[in-house]
N, C-alpha and C positions, 0 to 999 in steps of 0.2 A: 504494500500500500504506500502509495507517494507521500510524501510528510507535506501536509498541511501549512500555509506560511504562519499561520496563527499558534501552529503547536510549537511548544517551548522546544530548547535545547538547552536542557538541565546539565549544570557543573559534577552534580551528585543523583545518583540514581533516585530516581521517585517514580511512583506510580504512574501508569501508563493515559489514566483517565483524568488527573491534575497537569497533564503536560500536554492534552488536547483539549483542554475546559479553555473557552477564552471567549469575551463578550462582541456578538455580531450586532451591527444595525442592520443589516441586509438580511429581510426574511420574507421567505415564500410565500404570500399572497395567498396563494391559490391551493394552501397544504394545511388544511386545519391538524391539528392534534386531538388524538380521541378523549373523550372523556377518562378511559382506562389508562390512558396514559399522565393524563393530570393527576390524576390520583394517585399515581406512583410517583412522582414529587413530592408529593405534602404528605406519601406514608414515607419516605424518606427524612424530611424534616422533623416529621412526628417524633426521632427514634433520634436524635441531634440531643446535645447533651446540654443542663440548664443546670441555674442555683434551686438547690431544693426540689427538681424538677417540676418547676411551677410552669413553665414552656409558655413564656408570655406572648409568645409571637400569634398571631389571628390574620390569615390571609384572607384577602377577599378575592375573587376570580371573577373575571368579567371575560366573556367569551366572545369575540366579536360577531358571530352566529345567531351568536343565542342571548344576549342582552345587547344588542345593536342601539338602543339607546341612550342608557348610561354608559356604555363602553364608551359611544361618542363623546358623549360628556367627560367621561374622565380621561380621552383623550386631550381632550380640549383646555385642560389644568396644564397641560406640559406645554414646556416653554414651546416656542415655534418652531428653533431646532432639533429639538426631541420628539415633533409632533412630527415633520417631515418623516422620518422614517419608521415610527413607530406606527405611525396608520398603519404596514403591511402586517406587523403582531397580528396573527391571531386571539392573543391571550393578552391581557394585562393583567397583574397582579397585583394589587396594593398590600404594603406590610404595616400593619395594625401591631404595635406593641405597648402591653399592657406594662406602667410603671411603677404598682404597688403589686403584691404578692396577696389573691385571691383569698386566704383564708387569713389575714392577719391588716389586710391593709396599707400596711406598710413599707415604706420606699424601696422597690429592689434593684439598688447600682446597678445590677447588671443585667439588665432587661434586654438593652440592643445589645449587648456582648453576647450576650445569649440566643436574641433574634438572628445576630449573626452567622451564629455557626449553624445555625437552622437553613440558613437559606446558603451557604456556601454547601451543605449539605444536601439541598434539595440541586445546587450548581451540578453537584458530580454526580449524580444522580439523572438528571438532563442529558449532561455527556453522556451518559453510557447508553441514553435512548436518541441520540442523535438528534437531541434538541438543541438551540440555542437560548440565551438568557443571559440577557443586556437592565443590568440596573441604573433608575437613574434616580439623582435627587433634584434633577429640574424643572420642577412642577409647585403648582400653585397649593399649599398645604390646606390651610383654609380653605376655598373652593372645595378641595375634595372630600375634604370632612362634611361641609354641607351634601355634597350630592350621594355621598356613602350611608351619612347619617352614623359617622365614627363617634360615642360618646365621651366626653371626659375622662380622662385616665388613660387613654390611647393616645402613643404621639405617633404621626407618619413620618416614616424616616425615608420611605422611597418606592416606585414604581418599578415592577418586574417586567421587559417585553418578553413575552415564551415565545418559540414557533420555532419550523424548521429553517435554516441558512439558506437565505438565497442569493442572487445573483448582487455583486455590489454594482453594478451596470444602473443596478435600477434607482439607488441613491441617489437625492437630489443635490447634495452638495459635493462637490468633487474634492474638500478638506475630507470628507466622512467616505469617500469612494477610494480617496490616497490611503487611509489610514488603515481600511478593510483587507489591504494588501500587503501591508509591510508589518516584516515581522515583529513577534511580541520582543518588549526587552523588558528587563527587571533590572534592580539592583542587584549587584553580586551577594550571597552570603555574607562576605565577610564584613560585609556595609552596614550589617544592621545584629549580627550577634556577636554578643562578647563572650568570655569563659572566667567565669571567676568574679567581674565588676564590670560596670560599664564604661 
């Protein structure tokens, strides 16, 4: 199989599905994602590890099929240039996380650390069903709490586009068509861990 420009070229050996996970704008239009397939996302997420496992994350899924009018609308929250290529999403996600701990009320620090690993979770999970999923935070927060009807004690930290990869041809800005092609880079390891202090 030809290596992908997207998949990494790892220093240190890692898993095969973290070194082909990487975020597309460019998605197929015309290729919904089954129901059975969404669902194995969020059982993936389910099983993401939490404080107390109180699992504060609450996604909401808007299927562009099958809620075609608030899909529009909470399309409609994201900035203009997240709006250009996220119309072809079949899926938008919103991540709903709960900020006090259900049985006690009280403040849980690590609620998005926690939502995190949930959806970096549901990410590799994706990859291994030849999905894509492109997070953004450029969306009108407000707005979508009204159109969601998100309650107090839910902060939105970001929108999911799901679907399969499509052609970057089809992007309307030729910044976001350049970027679909050149490969990932990261910082080296050694940029960011220490041994013993920082």
């Amino acid at each position: 199989m030809a290596l992908h420009p997207k998949h990494a070229l790892p220093d240190h050996d890692i898993h095969e599905l973290i070194g082909q996970r990487w975020s597309p704008r460019a998605f197929d239009a015309a290729r919904p994602v089954s129901r059975a397939d969404v669902m194995k996302l969020f059982e993936a997420a389910r099983w993401a590890p939490s404080s107390f496992n109180a699992q504060p994350w609450r996604f909401i899924v808007l299927e562009r099929e099958t809620h075609r009018d608030v899909w529009q609308r909470m399309l409609a929250t994201l900035t203009p240039r997240n709006q250009s290529w996220a119309a072809a999403a079949p899926l938008l996600v919103v991540i709903a996380v709960r900020t006090t701990f259900e049985q006690t009320g009280t403040p849980n620090m690590l609620a998005w650390y926690d939502a995190g690993q949930a959806v970096a979770t549901m990410s590799l999970q994706a990859t291994a069903q030849g999905l894509g999923l492109r997070q953004m935070e450029g969306f009108d927060r407000a707005r979508a709490r009204l159109e969601l009807a998100v309650p107090e004690g839910y902060d939105i930290p970001a929108v999911i586009a799901v679907g399969y990869v499509g052609d970057p041809d089809t992007l309307p800005h030729e910044s976001h068509r350049d970027a679909e092609r050149q490969p990932r880079r990261r910082k080296k390891v050694e940029e960011f861990v220490s041994f013993g202090k920082l």
